[in-house]
C-alpha positions in Angstrom: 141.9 93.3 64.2 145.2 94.5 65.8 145.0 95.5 69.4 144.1 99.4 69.9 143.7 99.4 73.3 145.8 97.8 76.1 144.4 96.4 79.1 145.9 96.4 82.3 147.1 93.4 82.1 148.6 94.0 79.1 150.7 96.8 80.8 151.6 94.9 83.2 153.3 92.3 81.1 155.1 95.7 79.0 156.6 96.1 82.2 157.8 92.5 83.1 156.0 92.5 86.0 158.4 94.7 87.9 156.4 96.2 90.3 155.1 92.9 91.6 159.2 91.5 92.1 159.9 90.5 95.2 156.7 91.3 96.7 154.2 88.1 98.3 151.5 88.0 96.1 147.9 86.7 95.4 145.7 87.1 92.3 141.9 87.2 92.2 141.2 85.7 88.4 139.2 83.6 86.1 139.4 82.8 82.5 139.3 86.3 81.2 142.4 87.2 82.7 144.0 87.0 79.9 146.1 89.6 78.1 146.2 90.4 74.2 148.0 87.2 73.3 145.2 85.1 75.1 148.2 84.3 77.9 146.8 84.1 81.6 147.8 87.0 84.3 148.9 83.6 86.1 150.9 82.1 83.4 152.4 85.6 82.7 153.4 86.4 86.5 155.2 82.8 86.8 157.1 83.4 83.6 158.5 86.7 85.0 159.3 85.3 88.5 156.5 86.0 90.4 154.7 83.3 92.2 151.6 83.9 94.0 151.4 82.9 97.4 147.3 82.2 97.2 144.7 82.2 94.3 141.0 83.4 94.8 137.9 82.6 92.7 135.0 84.5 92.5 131.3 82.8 91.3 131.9 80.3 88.9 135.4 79.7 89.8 138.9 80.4 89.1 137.9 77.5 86.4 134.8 79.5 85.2 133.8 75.9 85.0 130.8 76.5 87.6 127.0 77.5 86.1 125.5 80.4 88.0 124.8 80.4 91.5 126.5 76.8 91.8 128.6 76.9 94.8 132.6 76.6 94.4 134.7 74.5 97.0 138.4 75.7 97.4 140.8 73.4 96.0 144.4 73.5 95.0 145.4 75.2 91.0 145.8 71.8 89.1 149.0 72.6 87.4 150.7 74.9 90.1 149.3 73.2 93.4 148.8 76.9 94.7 146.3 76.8 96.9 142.4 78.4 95.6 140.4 80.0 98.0 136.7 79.9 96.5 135.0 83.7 96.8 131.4 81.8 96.4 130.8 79.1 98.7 127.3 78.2 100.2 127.0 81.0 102.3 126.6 84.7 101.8 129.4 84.7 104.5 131.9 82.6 102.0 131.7 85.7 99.1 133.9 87.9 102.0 137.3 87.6 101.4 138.7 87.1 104.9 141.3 89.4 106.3 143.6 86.5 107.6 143.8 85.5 103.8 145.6 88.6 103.5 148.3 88.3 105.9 150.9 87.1 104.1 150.1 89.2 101.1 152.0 92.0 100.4 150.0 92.7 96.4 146.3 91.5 95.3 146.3 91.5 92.0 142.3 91.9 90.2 141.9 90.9 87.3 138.3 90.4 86.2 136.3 90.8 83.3 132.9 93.1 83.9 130.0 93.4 81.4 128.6 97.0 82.3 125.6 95.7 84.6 125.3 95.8 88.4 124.0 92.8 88.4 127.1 91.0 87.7 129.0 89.9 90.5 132.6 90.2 90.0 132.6 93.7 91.0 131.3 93.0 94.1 133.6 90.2 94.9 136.5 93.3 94.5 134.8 95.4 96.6 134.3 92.8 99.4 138.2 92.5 98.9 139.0 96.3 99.4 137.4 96.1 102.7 139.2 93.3 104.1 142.6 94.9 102.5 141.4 98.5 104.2 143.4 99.6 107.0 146.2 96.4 106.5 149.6 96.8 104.8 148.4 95.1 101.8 147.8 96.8 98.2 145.2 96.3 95.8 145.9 96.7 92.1 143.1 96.0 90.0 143.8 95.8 86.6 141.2 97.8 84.4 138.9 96.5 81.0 137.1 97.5 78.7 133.3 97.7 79.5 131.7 95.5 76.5 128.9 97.6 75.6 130.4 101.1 76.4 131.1 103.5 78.9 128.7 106.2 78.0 124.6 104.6 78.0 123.0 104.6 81.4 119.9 102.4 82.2 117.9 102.0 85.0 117.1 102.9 88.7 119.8 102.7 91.4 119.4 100.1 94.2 116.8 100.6 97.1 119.0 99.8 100.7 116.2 97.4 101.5 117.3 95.2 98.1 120.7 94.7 98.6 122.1 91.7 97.7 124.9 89.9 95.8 123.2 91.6 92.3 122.6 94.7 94.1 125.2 95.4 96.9 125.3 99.5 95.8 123.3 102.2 95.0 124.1 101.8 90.6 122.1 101.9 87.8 121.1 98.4 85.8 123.5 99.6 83.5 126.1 101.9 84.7 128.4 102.5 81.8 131.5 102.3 84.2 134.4 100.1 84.1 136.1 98.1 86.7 138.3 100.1 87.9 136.2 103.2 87.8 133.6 101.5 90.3 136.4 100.5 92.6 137.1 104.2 92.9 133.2 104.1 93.7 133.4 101.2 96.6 136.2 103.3 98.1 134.5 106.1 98.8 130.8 104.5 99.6 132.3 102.8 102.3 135.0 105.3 103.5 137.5 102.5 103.4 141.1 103.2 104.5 142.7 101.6 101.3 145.7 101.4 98.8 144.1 101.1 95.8 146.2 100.9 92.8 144.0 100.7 89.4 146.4 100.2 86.2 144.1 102.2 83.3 143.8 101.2 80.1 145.8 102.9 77.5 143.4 103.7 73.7 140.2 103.5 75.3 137.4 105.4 75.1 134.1 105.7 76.4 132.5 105.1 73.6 134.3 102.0 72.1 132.1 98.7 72.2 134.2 95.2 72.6 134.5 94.9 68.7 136.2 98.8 69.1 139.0 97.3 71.2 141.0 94.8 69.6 141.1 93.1 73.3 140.4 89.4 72.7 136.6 88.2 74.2 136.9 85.1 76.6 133.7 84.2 78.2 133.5 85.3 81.9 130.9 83.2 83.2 129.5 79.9 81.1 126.2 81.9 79.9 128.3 84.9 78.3 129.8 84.0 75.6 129.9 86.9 73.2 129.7 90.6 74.3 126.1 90.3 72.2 124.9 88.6 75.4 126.3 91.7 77.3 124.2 93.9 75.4 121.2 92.7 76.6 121.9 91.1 80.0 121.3 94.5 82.0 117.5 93.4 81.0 117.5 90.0 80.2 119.1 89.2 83.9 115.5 89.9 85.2 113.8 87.2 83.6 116.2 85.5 86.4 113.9 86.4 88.7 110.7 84.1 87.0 109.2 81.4 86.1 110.4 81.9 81.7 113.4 80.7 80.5 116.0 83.7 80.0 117.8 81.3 77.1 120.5 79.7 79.5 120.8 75.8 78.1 120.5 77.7 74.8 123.1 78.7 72.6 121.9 82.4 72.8 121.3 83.0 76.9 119.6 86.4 77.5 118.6 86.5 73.8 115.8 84.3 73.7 113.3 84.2 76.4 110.1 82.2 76.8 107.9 79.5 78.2 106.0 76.4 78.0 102.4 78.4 78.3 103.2 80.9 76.0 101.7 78.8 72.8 101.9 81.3 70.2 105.0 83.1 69.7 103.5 85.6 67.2 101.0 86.5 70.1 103.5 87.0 72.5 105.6 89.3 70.5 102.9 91.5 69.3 101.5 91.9 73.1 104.9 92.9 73.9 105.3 95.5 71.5 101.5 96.6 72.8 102.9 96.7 76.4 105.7 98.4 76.0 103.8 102.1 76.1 104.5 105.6 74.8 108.4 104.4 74.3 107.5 101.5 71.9 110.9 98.9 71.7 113.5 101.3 69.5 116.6 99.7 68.4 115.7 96.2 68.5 113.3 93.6 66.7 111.7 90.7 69.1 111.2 87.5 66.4 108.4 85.1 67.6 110.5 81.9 67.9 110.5 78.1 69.6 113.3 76.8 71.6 114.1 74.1 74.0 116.7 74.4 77.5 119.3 71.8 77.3 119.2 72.2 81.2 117.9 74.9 83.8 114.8 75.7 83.4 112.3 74.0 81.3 114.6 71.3 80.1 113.7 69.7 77.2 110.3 71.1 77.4 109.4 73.5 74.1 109.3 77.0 75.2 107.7 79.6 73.0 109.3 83.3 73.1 111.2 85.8 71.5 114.8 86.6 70.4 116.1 89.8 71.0 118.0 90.9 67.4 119.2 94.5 68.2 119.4 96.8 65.2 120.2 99.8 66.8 122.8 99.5 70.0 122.2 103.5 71.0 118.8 103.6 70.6 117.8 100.1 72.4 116.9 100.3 75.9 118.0 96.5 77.6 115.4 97.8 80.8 112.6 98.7 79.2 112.6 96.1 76.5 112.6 93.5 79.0 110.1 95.6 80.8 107.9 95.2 78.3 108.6 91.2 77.8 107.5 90.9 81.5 104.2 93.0 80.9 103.1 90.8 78.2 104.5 87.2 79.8 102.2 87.7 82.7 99.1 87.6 81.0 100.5 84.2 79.4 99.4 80.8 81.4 102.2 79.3 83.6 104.2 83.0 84.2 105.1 83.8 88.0 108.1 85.3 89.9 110.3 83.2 91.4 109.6 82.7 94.9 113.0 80.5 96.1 116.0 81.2 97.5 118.1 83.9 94.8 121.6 84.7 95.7 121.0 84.0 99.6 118.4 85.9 99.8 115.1 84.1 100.7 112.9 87.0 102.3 112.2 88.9 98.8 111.4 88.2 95.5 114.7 87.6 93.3 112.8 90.2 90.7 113.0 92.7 93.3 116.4 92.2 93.8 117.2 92.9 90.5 115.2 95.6 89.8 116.3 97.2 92.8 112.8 97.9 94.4 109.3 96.4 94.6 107.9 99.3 93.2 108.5 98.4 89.3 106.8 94.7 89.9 103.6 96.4 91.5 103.0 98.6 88.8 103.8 95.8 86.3 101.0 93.8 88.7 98.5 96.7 88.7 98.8 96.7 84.8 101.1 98.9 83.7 102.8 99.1 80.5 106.9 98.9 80.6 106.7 102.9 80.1 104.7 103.6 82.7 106.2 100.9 84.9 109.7 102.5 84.5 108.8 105.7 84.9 109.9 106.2 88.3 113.4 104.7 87.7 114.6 108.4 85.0 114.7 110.4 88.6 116.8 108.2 89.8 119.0 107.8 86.8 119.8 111.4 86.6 121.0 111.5 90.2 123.5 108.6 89.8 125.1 110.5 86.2 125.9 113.3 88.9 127.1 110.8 91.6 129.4 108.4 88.9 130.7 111.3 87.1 133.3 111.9 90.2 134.5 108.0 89.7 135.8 108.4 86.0 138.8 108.2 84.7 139.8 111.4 82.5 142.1 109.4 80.3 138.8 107.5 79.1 136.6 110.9 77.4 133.4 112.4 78.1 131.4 110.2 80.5 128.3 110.4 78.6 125.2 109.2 80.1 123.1 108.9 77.4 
């Protein structure tokens, strides 16, 4: 379909890249910088004189060659020999872009593609960026996208201080129906930073447009999300990330089918699921008892038995609770446990935690709750952060929603 909405990027290349002229820049990219024509910010800023002085990467590399949580070594760009200064190196001190790297920069340019869940971590990679820029000479311009799966639906609980970590650093919901630019506004004020922020809006879009809405050409972000389908369900199926099951990565469908070795019987697990997901039930989505095997990551090779997600209904289905639910009924399967290593540096608390936000959802998931009762605690909390996000949008984008 022809384009409808133009991304930042894409107004930036209207403009020649103008403002950027004459000024010592750096970009902060990966493979979904890429404007309507499928042309990289980097290509496009060399073609209209503009040569960056320094490249950074956030996880899985400027490349976006890396799997998840695989640690990136800086290197030089292969066909520019600028130098690439990796955002996700082996220690929760290498995702901090340093100060120093800023010295010589006059513009950082972001440019990242977000899929509307806290969990992912390009958004924090710009944040740690605004506070090494705040109180230097240096200005931030972040180029705004779409969010894939809309900027009105709100899931989840917002993040417990005491779980904060590289899928958690703020206080937002699973889902926060926000886009890039909007929760740099966010970062800002959290941390009182001293900052010239400079976020190019899009121009046609509107809350309520999904990726097919947009016309904006999908390139995969990360290797495990390949279709904004994926994005639809991450905000729940990143939690089976914190486990034992298979969330579908070394599959052709990642988030979308989940399972084990133990669980035997597909059918079984699926109908338990549906049992355990309480007074909500699973609206907007059918679970399909199905067999699958990992090309890598967990379970290689090994037959896993699960479900895939099939949504049917994108305002009605609930990511959270659905996967919620999928927990409930895979811990009463042989085999099921949280993962108990080391998740995004953290080593202290379980990785389940981190993405819910608390401990409290896992207890009552452990004392036997169902995913309704589980959950319940997290609508409180989603309520409050509507109130607290409606300040961060952009008026040009509609109603913020919050369904």
């Amino acid at each position: 379909m022809a384009s409808v909405v133009k991304t930042g990027l894409d107004l930036l290349v209207a403009e020649r890249c103008t403002s950027l002229q004459g000024q010592r820049v750096a970009l902060l990219g990966h493979p979904a910088s890429v404007d309507h024509q499928l042309v990289h910010l980097l290509d496009r800023c060399l073609e209209h004189g503009v040569r960056p002085v320094r490249l950074f990467g956030p996880e899985h590399g400027l490349l976006g060659d890396a799997q998840d949580m695989a640690h990136v070594e800086g290197s030089r760009d292969r066909r520019t020999g600028i130098d690439v200064v990796s955002l996700y190196g082996p220690t929760r001190e290498s995702l901090f872009l340093k100060r120093a790297d800023l010295d010589d920069v006059d513009v950082l340019v972001c440019d990242l593609q977000d899929v509307g869940s806290r969990y992912y971590t390009f958004a924090y990679t710009i944040a740690f960026a605004l506070r090494a820029a705040a109180g230097t000479n240096t200005r931030v311009v972040v180029l705004d996208r779409p969010n894939p799966i809309d900027g009105v639906h709100v899931e989840g609980n917002v993040v417990d201080p005491r779980f904060a970590s590289f899928v958690g650093e703020y206080p937002l919901a699973n889902r926060h129906g926000m886009t890039l630019g909007e929760l740099c506004r966010f970062f800002v004020a959290h941390d009182h930073l001293d900052v010239d922020l400079d976020v190019r809006w899009m121009q046609g879009w509107q809350r309520t447009m999904r990726m097919a809405d947009t016309g904006v050409p999908w390139v995969l972000p990360s290797p495990n999300m390949p279709t904004p389908d994926t994005a639809l369900v991450y905000p729940g199926g990143c939690l089976f990330e914190g486990t034992t099951m298979s969330e579908g990565r070394g599959t052709t469908r990642p988030f979308e089918l989940i399972g084990m070795p133990g669980i035997v019987d597909a059918h079984a697990f699926v109908e338990r699921s549906l049992a355990l997901a309480g007074a909500r039930g699973l609206p907007g989505v059918t679970l399909r008892p199905t067999y699958f095997r990992p090309t890598f990551q967990k379970h290689a090779g090994v037959l896993c038995g699960g479900a895939q997600l099939h949504v049917t209904d994108v305002d009605a289905y609930d990511s959270l609770h659905t996967a919620t639910a999928m927990l409930a009924a895979a811990r009463t399967f042989d085999g099921f446990d949280w993962r108990r290593t080391t998740y995004e540096y953290v080593s202290d608390r379980l990785a389940v935690d981190l993405l819910y936000g608390d401990d409290v959802t896992r207890k009552h998931l452990e004392a036997g709750a169902d995913a309704t009762a589980a959950t319940a605690h997290h609508e409180v909390q989603r309520r409050a952060f509507l109130d607290v996000r409606q300040r961060f949008l952009h008026a040009g984008y509609g109603v913020g929603g919050g369904a």
